[in-house]
C-alpha positions as CSV (number, residue, x, y, z in Angstrom):
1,X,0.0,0.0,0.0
2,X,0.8,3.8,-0.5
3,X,0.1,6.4,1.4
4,X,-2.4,9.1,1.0
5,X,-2.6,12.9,2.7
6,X,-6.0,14.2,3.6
7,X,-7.5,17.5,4.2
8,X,-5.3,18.1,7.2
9,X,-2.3,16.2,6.3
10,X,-3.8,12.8,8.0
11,X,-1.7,9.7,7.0
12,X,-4.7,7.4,5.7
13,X,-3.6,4.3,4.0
14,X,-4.5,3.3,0.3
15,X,-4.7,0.6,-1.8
16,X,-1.7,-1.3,-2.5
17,X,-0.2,-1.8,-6.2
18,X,-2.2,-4.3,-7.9
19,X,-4.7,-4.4,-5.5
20,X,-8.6,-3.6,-7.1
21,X,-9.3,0.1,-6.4
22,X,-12.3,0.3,-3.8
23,X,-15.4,1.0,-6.0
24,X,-16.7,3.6,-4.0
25,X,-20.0,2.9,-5.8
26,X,-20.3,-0.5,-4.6
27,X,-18.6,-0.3,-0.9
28,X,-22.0,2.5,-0.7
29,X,-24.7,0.3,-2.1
30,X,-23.5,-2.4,0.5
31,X,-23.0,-0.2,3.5
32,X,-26.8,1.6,2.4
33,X,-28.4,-2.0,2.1
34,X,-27.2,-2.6,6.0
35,X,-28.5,0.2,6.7
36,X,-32.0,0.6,5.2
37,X,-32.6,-3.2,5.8
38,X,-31.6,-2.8,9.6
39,X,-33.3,0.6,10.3
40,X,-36.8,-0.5,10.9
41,X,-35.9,-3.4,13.5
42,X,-33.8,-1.1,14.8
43,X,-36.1,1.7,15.1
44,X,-38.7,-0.6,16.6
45,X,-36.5,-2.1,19.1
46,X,-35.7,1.5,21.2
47,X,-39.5,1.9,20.5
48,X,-39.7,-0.8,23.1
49,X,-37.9,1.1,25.7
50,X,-39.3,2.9,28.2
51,X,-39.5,6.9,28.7
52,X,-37.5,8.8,28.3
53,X,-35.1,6.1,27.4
54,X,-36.9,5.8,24.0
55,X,-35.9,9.7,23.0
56,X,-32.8,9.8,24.3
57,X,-31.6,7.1,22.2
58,X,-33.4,8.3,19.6
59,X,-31.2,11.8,19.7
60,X,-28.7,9.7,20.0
61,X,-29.1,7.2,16.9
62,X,-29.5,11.0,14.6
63,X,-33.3,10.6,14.9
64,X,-34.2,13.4,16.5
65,X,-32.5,16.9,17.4
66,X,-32.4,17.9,21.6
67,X,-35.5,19.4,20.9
68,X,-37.0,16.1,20.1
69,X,-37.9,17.3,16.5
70,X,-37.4,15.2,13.6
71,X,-33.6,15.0,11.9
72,X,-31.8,13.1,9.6
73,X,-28.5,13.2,11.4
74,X,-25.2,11.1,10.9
75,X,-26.0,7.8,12.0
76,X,-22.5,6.1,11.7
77,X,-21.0,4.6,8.5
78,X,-23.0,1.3,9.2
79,X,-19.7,-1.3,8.6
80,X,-21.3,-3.7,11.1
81,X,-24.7,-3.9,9.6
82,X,-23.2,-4.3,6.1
83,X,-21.4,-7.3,7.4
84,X,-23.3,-8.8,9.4
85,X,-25.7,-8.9,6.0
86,X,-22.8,-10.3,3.8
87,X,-22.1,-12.6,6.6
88,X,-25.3,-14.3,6.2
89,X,-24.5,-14.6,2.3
90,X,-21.2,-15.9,2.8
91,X,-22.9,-18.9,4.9
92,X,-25.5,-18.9,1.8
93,X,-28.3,-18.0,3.4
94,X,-30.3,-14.6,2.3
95,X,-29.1,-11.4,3.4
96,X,-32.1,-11.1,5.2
97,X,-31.3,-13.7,8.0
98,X,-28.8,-11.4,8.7
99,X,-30.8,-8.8,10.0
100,X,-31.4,-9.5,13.9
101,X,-27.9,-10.0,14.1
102,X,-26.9,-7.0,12.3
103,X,-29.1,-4.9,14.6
104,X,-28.0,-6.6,17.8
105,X,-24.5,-5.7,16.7
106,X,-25.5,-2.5,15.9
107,X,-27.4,-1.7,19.8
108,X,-24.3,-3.1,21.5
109,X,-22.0,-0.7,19.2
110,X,-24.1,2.1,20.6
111,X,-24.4,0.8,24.2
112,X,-20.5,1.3,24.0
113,X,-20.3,4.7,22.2
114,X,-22.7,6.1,25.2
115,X,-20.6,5.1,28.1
116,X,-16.9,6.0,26.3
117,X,-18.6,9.4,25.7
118,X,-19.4,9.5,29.4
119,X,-15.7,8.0,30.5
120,X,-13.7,9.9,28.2
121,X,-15.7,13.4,28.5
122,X,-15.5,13.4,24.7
123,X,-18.4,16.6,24.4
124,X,-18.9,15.7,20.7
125,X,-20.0,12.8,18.1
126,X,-20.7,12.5,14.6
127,X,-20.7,16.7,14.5
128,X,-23.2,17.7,17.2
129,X,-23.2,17.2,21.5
130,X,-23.2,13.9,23.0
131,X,-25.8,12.2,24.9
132,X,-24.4,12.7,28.3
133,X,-23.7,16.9,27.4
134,X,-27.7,17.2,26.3
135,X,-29.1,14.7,28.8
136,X,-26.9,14.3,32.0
137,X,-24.6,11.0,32.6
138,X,-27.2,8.9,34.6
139,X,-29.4,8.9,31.0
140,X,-26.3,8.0,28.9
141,X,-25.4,5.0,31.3
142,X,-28.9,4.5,32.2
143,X,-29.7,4.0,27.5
144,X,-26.7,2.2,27.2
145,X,-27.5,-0.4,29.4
146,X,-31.2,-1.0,27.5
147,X,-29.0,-0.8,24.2
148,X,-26.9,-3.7,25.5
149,X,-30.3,-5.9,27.4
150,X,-31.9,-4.9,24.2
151,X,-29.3,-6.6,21.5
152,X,-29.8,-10.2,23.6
153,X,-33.2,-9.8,23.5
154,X,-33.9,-9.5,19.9
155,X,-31.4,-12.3,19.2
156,X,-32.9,-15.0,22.0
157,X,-36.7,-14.1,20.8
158,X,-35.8,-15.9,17.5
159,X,-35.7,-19.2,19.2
160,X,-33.7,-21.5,17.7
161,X,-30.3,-22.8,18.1
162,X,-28.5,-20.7,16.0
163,X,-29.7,-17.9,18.0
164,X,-28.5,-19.4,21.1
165,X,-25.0,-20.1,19.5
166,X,-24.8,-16.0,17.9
167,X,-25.8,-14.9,21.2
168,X,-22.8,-16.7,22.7
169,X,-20.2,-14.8,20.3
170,X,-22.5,-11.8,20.7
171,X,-22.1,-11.7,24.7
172,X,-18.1,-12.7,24.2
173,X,-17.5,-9.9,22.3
174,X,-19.0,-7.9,24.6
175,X,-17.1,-8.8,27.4
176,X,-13.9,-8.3,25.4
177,X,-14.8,-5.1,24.3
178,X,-15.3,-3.9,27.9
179,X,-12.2,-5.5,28.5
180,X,-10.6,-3.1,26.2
181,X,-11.8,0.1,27.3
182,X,-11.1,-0.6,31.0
183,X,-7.5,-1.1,29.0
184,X,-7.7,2.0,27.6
185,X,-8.8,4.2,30.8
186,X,-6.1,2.3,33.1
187,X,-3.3,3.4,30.2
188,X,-4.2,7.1,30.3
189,X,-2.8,7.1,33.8
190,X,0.6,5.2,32.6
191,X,3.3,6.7,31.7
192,X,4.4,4.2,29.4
193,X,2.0,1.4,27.0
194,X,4.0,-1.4,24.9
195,X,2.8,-1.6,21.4
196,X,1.8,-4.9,22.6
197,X,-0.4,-4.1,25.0
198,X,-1.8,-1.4,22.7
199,X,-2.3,-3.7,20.3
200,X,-4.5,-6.3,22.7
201,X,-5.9,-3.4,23.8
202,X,-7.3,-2.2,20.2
203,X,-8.3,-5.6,19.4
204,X,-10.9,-5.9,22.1
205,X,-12.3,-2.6,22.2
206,X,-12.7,-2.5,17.9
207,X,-11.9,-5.8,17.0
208,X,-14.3,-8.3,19.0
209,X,-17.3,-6.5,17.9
210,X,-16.3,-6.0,14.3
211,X,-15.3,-9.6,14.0
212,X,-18.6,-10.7,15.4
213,X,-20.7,-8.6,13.8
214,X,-19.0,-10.6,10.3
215,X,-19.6,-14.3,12.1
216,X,-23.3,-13.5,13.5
217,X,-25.1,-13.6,10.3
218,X,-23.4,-16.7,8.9
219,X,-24.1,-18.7,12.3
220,X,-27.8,-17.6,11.9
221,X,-27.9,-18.8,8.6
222,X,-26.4,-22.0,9.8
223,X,-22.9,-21.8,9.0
224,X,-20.6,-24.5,11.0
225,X,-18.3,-23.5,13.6
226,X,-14.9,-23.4,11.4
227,X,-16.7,-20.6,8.7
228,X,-17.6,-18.6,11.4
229,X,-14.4,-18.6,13.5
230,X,-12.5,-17.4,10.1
231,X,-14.8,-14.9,9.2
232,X,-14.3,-14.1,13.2
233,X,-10.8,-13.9,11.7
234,X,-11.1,-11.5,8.8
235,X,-13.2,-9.2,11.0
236,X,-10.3,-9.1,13.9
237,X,-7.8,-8.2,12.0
238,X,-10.4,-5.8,10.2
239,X,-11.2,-3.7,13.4
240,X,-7.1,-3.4,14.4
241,X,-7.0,-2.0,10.7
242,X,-10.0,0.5,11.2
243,X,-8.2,1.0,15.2
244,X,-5.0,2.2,13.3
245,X,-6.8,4.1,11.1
246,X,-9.3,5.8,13.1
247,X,-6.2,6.5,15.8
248,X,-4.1,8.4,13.0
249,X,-7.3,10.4,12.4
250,X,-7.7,10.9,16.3
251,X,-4.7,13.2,16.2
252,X,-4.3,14.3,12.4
253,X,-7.9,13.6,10.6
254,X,-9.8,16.8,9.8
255,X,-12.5,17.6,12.6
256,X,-15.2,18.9,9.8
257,X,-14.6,15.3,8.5
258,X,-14.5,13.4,11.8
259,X,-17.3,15.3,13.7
260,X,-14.5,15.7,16.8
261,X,-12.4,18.7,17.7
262,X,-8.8,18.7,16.3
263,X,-5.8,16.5,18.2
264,X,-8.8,15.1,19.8
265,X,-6.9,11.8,20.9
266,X,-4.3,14.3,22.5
267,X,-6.3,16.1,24.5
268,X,-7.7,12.6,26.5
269,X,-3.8,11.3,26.5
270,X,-4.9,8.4,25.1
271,X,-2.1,6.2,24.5
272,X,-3.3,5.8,20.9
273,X,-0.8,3.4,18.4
274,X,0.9,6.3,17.1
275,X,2.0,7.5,20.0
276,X,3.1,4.1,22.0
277,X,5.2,3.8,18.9
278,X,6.6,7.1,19.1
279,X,7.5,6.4,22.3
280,X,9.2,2.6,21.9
281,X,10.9,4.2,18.9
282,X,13.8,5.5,20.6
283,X,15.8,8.7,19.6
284,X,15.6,12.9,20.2
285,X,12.3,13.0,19.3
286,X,11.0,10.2,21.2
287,X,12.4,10.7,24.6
288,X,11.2,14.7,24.1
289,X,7.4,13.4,23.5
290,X,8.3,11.3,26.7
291,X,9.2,14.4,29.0
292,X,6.5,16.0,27.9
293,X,3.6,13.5,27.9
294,X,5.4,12.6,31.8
295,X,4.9,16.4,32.8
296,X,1.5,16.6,30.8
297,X,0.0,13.6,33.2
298,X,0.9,16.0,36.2
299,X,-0.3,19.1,34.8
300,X,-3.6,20.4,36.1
301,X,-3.4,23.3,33.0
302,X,-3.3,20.1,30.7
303,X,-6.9,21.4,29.6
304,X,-6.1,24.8,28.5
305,X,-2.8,23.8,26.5
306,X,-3.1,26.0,23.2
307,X,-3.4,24.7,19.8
308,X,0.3,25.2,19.5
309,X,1.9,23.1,21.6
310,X,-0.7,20.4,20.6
311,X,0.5,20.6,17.2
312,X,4.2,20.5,18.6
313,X,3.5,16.6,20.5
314,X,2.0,15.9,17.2
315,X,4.8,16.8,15.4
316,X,7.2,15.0,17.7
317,X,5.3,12.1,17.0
318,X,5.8,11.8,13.6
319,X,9.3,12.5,13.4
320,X,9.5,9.9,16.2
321,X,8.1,7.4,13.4
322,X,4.8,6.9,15.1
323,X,2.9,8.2,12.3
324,X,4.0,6.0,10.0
325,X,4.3,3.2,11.6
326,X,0.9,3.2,12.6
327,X,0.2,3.5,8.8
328,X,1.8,0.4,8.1
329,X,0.6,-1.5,10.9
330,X,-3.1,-0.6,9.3
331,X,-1.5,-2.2,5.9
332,X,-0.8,-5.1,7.8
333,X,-3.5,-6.1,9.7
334,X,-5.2,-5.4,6.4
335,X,-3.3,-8.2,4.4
336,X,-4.1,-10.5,7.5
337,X,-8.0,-9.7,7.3
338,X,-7.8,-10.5,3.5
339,X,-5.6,-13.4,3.9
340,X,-8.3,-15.0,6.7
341,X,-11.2,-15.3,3.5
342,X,-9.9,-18.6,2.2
343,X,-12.9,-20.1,3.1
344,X,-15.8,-21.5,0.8
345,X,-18.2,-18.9,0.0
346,X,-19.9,-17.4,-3.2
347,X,-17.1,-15.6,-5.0
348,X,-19.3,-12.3,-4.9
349,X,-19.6,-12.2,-1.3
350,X,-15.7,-12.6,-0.6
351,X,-15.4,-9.5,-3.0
352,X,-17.6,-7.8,-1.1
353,X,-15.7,-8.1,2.2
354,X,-12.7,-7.7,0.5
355,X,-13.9,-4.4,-0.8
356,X,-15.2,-3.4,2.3
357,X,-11.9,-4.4,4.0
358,X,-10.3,-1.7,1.9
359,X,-13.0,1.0,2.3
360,X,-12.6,0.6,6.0
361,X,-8.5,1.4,5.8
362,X,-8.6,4.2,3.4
363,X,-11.2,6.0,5.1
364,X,-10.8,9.3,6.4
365,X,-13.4,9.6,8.8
C-alpha cells in the first residue's frame, strides 16, 4: 500500500499496487443495504424502551434533534450492519437472515459509544453534543444499558439454536470489548503502553465487535463452527485495521470530517498506536514526547494547552516514526483480514468483504 494525505495532512492508507481500487460505488450500495434493511428493526427495538429512554436514544441514533424534533442526522457509517448482512451470504443463506444480528450488533455498538462518551468526556460525536452533554450521565449509562439488554433480547426471541449459538459470540464480544476500554482508561494514567499491550488493547475494544458482527449472520444462517471462527478472523484483524486508522485520524484527521475537535486523541492522553510507537521508537524526538507527555499527566493546565503546543507533541510524534508506523501496521493487519477469506463462499460475497476491508483502511473519517 501507498500512502495518502487528507485534508489536514492525516496519514490514511490506500490501496496497494495491484490491488482492485475500492469501487466507491459499490462499498456504498453495501453499506446503504445494511443500513436501510436494519433501520426499521432497529427503530422498533428502542421503540420498546421505556421513557424517556426511547428519546434519548433516539437523539442519539440521529433521529431526533435535543429538541426532540425530527432530523436526519449522521447515524455512523454502518460497517457492522453491512457485514453482518454479507455474513449471512457468505454462509449462503439470504441477506435477510442477517438482520437480527446486524441490529444486535449495531445496539451493543451504541451501548459502548454512550458510556466511552461518558468515560472519556468526549463533548462531541458525529458533528453535534453527545448524549451525556444534552441529557446528564445517569441517561447516557442508564440508555446504554437498555442498548446492551436490548441486542440479547432480539437475538434470543428468534428461538432456535442458532440464536443461542450468535448470542454466545454476541455476549463474548462484549465482554472483550469492555475489557478493552477498561484497558484503555487504566493506560491514560501510565506513563508508558507497549505496542503490545496497545495492540490487545485495540483488538478488544474494535476488533471483538467487528469480528462478530461478520460471524453472527453466517451462524444464523447455519454456517458451521470453522466458517464462522474465520470470518471471526477476517473481521479481527479488520477492526485493528479501522483501530489504526481511526487513531491516526484521532490526532491528524480533519475535525469537519470526523465530527471531533482537532488533536482530539491528545487532549484525553490516550495512549493511541501512534503515540506508543513514538514512544518505543527510541531517539531525540521520542524521549522529548516522553518528558512532555510525563509532565503533561501531572499538569492540572493540561486542559487549556493552546493549539500550539498540541501541534508541537503531534509533530514530535511523527518525526518519532509513530505516524508512519501506525500507517503500516493498518496495511498489515489489512493483508491479514484479507488473507483470513480462504474459506468456501460465493465468490461475490468474498469481494464484497474484500472491498469493504479496503474502504474501512482508506477511510478518512
Amino acid at each position: 500500500m501507498s500512502v495518502s494525505t487528507g485534508t489536514r495532512g492525516e496519514t490514511v492508507p490506500t490501496a496497494p499496487p495491484g490491488h482492485p481500487v475500492v469501487d466507491t460505488a459499490d462499498v456504498s450500495a453495501l453499506l446503504e443495504r445494511g443500513r436501510t434493511l436494519s433501520a426499521p428493526v432497529l427503530r422498533a427495538a428502542v421503540d420498546r424502551l421505556a421513557p424517556p429512554m426511547d428519546t434519548v436514544a433516539a437523539y442519539h441514533f440521529g433521529w431526533i434533534d435535543a429538541q426532540g424534533n425530527p432530523a436526519d442526522g449522521d447515524g455512523g457509517k454502518a460497517v457492522r450492519p453491512a457485514l453482518a448482512l454479507l455474513s449471512a451470504e457468505a454462509a449462503g443463506a439470504a441477506p435477510e437472515v442477517g438482520i437480527p444480528g446486524a441490529v444486535a450488533v449495531e445496539l451493543v455498538h451504541n451501548f459502548s459509544l454512550l458510556h466511552d462518551d461518558l468515560m472519556d468526556g468526549d463533548e462531541q460525536r458525529r458533528h453535534r453534543d453527545t448524549v451525556w452533554k444534552v441529557h446528564g450521565p445517569a441517561q447516557a449509562i442508564l440508555v446504554g444499558d437498555a442498548l446492551f439488554a436490548l441486542a440479547n433480547e432480539l437475538l434470543l426471541e428468534l428461538g432456535t439454536v442458532e440464536a443461542g449459538r450468535a448470542t454466545r459470540r454476541l455476549t463474548t464480544a462484549t465482554r472483550k470489548l469492555i475489557d478493552g476500554q477498561a484497558q484503555d482508561i487504566s493506560y491514560e494514567h501510565r506513563e508508558r503502553v507497549t505496542v503490545e499491550e496497545c495492540l490487545e488493547m485495540e483488538g478488544n475494544k474494535t476488533g471483538a465487535l467487528l469480528a462478530c458482527a461478520v460471524s453472527i449472520g453466517a451462524v444464523l444462517g447455519g454456517a458451521d463452527d470453522r466458517t464462522a471462527d474465520k470470518l471471526e478472523e477476517y473481521g479481527y484483524h479488520l477492526g485493528l485495521a479501522f483501530q489504526a486508522v481511526d487513531d491516526l485520524l484521532g490526532i491528524w484527521g480533519d475535525p469537519e470530517a470526523t465530527g471531533k475537535q482537532t488533536w482530539s486523541d491528545l487532549r484525553q492522553r490516550k495512549k493511541s498506536l501512534p503515540v506508543v510507537a513514538a514512544l518505543a521508537a527510541g531517539g531525540p524526538a521520542s524521549e522529548r514526547l516522553g518528558e512532555l507527555l510525563a509532565a503533561d499527566a501531572k499538569s492540572a493546565d493540561f486542559a487549556s494547552f493552546s493549539e500550539e503546543e498540541f501541534a508541537f507533541r503531534a509533530a514530535l510524534i511523527e518525526e518519532a516514526g509513530g505516524r508512519e508506523w501506525t500507517s503500516q501496521e493498518a496495511r498489515r493487519q489489512h493483508a491479514v483480514a484479507i488473507g483470513a477469506l480462504d474459506v468456501d463462499m460465493p465468490a461475490r460475497v468474498r469481494a464484497q468483504l474484500t472491498a469493504l476491508a479496503d474502504f474501512v483502511v482508506v477511510r478518512k473519517r
